[in-house]
C-alpha positions in Angstrom: 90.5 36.4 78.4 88.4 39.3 77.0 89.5 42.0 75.4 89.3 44.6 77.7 92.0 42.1 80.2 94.0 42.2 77.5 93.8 46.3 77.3 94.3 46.7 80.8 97.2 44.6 80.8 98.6 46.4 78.1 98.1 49.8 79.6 100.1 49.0 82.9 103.0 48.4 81.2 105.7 51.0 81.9 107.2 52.3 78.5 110.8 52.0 78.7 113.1 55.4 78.3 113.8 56.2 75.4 118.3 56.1 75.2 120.3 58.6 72.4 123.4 57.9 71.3 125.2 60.1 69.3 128.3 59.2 67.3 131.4 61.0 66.8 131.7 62.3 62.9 135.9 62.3 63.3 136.2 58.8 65.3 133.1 56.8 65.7 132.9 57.7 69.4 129.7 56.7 70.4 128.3 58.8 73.1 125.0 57.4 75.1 122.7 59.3 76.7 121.4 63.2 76.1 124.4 65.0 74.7 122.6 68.3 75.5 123.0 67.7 79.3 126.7 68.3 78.7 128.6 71.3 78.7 129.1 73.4 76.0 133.1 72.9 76.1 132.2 68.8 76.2 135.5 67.1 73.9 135.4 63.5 72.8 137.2 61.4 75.0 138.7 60.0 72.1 139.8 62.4 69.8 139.4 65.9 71.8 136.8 67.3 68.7 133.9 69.8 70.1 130.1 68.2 70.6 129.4 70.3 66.5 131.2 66.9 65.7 128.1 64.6 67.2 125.3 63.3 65.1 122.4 61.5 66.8 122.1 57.9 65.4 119.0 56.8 64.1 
């Protein structure tokens, strides 16, 4: 195999999506997905706080 086969296979590989999560400050709720999407009156199923009490996890 040369090394251009190897670059071509490389390159038509899909890169896979890239999924947030974002964890309640109050409960340790972790929400997955785009928080953003959500409304702005979004609670946490769990303990009813707004989305100002979601960090992103890194």
């Amino acid at each position: 195999m040369s090394t251009s086969d190897s670059n071509q296979q490389s390159a038509s590989k899909p890169e896979e999506p890239v999924v947030k999560e974002y964890v309640c400050k109050i409960c340790g709720y972790v929400y997955v997905g785009n928080l953003d999407d959500e409304p702005d009156d979004y609670v946490c199923p769990m303990c009813r706080k707004g989305k100002e009490y979601f960090e992103e996890k890194v």
